[in-house]
VOBA-1610 file (N, C-alpha, C; in pm, whole numbers, padded with zeros to 5 digits, always signed):
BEGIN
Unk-03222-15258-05373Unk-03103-15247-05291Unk-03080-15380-05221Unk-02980-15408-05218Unk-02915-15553-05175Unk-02879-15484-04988Unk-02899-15552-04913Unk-02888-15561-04785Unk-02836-15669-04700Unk-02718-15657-04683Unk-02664-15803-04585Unk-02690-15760-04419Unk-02736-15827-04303Unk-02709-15801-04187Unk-02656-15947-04145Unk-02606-15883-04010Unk-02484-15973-03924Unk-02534-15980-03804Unk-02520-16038-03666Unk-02518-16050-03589Unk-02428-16192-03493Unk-02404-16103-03366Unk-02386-16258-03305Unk-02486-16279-03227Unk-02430-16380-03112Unk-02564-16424-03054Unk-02640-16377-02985Unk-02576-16228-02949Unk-02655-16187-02839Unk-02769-16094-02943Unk-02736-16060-03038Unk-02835-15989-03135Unk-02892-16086-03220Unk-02856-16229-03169Unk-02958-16308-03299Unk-03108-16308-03357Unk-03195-16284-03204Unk-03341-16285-03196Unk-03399-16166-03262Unk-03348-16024-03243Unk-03338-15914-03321Unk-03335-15934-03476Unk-03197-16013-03511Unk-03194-16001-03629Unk-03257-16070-03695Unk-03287-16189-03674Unk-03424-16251-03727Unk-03533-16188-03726Unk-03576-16107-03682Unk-03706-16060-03660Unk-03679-15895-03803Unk-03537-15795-03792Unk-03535-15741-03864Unk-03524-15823-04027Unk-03441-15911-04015Unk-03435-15985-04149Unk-03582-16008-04206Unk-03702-16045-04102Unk-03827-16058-04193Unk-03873-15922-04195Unk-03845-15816-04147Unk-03900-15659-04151Unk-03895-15635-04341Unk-03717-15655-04322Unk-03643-15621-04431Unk-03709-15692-04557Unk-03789-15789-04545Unk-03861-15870-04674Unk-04011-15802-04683Unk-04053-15780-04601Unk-04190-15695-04597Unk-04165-15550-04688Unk-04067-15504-04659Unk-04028-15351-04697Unk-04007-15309-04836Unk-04024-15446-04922Unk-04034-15387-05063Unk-03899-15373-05121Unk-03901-15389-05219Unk-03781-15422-05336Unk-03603-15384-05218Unk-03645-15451-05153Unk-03506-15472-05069Unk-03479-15654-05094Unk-03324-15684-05134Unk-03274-15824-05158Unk-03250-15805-05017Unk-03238-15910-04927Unk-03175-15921-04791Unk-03104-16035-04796Unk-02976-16058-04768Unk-02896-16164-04742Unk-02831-16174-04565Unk-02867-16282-04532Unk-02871-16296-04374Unk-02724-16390-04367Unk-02641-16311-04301Unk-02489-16401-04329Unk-02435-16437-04165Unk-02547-16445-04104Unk-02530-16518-03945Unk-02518-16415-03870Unk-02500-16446-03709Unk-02490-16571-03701Unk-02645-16634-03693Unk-02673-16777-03686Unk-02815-16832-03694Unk-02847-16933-03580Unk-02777-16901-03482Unk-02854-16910-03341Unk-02801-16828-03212Unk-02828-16905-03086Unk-02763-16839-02986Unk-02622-16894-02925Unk-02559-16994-02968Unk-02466-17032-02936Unk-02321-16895-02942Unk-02276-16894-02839Unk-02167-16783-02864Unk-02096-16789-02949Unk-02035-16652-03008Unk-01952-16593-03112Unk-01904-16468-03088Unk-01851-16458-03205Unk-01773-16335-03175Unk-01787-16206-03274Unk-01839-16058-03214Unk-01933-15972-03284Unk-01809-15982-03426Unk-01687-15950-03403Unk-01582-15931-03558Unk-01605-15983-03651Unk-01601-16090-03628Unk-01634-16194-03726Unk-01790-16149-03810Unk-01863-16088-03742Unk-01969-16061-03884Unk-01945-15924-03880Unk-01917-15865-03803Unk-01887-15722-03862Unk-01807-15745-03977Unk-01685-15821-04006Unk-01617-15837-04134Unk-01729-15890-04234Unk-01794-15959-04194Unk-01864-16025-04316Unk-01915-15905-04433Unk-02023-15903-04279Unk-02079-15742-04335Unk-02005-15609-04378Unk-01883-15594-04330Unk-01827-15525-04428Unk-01752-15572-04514Unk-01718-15659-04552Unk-01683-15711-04683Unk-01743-15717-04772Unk-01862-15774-04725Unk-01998-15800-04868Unk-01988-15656-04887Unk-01998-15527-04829Unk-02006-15383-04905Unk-01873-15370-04986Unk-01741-15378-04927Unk-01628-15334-05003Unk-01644-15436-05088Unk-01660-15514-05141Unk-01689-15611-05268Unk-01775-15553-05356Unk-01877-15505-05321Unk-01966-15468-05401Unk-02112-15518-05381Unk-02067-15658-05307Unk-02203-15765-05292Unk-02346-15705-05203Unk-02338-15594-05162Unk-02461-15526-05087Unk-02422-15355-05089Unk-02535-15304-05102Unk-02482-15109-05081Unk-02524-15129-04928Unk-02581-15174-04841Unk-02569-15118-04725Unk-02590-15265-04601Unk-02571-15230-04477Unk-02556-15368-04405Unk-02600-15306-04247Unk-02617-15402-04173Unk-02700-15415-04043Unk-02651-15509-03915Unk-02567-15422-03911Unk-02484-15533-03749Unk-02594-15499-03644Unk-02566-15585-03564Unk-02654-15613-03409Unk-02553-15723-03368Unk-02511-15632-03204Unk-02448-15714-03141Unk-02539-15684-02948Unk-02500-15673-02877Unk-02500-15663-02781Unk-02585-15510-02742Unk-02424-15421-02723Unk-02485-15306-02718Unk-02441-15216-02821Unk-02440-15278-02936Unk-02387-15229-03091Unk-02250-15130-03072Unk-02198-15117-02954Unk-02084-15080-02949Unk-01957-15134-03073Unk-01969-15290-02988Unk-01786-15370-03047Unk-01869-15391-03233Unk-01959-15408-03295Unk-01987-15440-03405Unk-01962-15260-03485Unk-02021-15190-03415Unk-01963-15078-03469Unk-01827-15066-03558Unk-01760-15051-03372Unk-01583-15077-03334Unk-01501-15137-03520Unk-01545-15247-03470Unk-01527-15357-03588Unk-01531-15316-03680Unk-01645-15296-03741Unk-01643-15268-03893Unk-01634-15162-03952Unk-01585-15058-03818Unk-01542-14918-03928Unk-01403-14972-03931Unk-01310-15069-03914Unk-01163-15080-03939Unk-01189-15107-04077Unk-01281-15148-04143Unk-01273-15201-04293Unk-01280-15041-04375Unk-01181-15058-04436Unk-01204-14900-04514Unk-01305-14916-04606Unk-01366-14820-04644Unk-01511-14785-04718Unk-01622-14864-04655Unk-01649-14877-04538Unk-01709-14901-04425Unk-01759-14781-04343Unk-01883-14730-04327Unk-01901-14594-04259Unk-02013-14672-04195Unk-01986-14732-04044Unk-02083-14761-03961Unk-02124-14696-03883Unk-02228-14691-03847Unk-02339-14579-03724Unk-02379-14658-03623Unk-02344-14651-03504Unk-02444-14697-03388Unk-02549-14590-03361Unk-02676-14656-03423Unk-02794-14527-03351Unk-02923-14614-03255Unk-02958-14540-03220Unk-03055-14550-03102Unk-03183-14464-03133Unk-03158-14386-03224Unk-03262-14273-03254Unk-03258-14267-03403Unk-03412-14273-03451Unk-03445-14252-03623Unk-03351-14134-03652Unk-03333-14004-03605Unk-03267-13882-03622Unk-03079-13918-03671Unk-03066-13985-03624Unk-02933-14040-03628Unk-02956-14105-03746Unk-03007-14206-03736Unk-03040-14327-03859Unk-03042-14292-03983Unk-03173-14218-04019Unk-03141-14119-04124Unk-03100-14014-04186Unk-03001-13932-04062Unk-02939-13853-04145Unk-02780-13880-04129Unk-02808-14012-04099Unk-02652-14085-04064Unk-02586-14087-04251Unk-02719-14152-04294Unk-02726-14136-04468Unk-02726-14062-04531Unk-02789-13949-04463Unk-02820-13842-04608Unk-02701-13743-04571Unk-02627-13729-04476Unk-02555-13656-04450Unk-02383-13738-04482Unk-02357-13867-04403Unk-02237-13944-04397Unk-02230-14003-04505Unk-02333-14063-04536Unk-02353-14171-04644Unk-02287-14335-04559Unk-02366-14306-04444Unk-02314-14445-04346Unk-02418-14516-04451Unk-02308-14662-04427Unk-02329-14804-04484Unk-02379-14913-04418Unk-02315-14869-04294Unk-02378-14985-04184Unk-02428-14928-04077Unk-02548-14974-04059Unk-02599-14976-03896Unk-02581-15052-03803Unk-02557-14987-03704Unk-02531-15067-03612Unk-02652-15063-03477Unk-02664-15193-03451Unk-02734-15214-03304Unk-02711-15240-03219Unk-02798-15224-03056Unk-02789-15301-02963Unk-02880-15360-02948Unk-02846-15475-02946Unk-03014-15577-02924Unk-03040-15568-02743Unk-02927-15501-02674Unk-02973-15510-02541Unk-03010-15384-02484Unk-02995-15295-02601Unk-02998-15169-02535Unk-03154-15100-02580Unk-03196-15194-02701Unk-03329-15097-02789Unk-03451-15224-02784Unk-03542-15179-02843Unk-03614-15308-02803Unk-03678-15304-02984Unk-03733-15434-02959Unk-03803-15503-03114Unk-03888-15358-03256Unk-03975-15263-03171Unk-04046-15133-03188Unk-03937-15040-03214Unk-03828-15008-03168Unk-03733-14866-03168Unk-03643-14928-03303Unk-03636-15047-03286Unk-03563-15147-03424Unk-03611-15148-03541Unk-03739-15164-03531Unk-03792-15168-03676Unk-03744-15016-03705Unk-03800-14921-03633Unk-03828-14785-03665Unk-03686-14738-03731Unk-03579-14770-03651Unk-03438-14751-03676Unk-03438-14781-03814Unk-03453-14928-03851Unk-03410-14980-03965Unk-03512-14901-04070Unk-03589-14881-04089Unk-03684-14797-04184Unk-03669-14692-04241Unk-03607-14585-04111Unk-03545-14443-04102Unk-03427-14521-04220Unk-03343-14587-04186Unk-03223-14665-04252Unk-03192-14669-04388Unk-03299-14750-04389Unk-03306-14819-04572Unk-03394-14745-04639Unk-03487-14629-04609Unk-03539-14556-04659Unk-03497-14400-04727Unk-03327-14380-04668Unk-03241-14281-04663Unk-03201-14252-04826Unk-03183-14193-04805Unk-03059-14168-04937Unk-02931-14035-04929Unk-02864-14063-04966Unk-02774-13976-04935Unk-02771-13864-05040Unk-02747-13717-04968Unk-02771-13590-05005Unk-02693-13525-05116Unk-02579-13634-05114Unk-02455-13583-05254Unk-02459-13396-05258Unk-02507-13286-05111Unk-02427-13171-05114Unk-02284-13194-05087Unk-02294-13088-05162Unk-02117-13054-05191Unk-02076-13008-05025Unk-02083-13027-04950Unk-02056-13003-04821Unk-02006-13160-04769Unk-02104-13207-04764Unk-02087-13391-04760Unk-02013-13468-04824Unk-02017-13457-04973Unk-01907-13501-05038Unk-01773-13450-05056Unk-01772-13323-04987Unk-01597-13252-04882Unk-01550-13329-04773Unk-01681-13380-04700Unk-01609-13447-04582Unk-01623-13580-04603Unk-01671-13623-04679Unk-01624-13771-04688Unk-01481-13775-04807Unk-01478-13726-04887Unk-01311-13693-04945Unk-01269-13713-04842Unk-01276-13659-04701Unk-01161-13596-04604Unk-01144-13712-04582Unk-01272-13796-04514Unk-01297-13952-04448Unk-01214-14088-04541Unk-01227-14082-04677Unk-01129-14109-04731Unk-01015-14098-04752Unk-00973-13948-04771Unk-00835-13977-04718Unk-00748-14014-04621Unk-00800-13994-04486Unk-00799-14076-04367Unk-00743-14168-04352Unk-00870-14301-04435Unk-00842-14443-04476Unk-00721-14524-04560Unk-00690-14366-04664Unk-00598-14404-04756Unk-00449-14368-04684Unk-00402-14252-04574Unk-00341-14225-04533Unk-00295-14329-04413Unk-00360-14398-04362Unk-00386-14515-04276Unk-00319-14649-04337Unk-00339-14675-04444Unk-00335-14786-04507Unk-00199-14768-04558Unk-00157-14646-04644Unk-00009-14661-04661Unk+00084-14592-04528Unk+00061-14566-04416Unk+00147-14535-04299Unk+00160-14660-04266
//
């Protein structure tokens, strides 16, 4: 599985530290698409990244960290076929997947600490989604949504 994460600066130290998690963890590609220090930025800007590289095709799943993973959330569910999660709790994390079939996680690098992060991301990329016919009703719905959105 191909994996892009994002951050700005206030989640940079985080994401460096998950980016080497993510290489330890076994047949995961990780592509790190910034930002790559602490100089300020702005969370949108990689929330698009990161959801672009998914609506392209270029990663199945992605890893914002901003602040208090609120605005990176925000952000990248505007990209349609984008299903981002802010979680705080493994419980969320993984059944954000097996249930939503969320694509992106989202963080707060100010709100969780280095230990609740790894754990998050593990629960994460370890998921798979449940393809019941219950789930794949409501994401139809979630799609149409997007598609109803786009031509209004």
């Amino acid at each position: 599985m191909r994996i892009v994460v994002g951050s700005d600066h206030a989640g940079y130290e985080l994401k460096k530290m998950i980016v080497g998690l993510l290489f330890e963890e076994g047949d995961l590609e990780v592509v790190d698409l910034g930002s790559y220090n602490t100089d300020p930025v702005d969370y949108p800007d990689y929330a698009e990244a990161v959801g672009l590289a998914i609506r392209e095709g270029r990663a199945e799943r992605g890893i914002l960290i901003c602040g208090s993973g609120v605005g990176a959330s925000v952000a990248a569910n505007k990209l349609p076929g984008v299903r981002a999660g802010l979680c705080h709790d493994t419980y969320s994390a993984r059944q954000g997947v097996e249930h939503d079939d969320m694509n992106v996680l989202a963080l707060g690098a100010r709100v969780i600490g280095p230990e609740l992060a790894r754990e998050l991301v593990v629960a994460f990329v370890r998921a798979t989604f449940s393809g019941e016919e219950r789930h794949r009703r409501r994401l139809a719905k979630i799609q149409a949504l997007e598609t109803r959105r786009l031509e209004g």
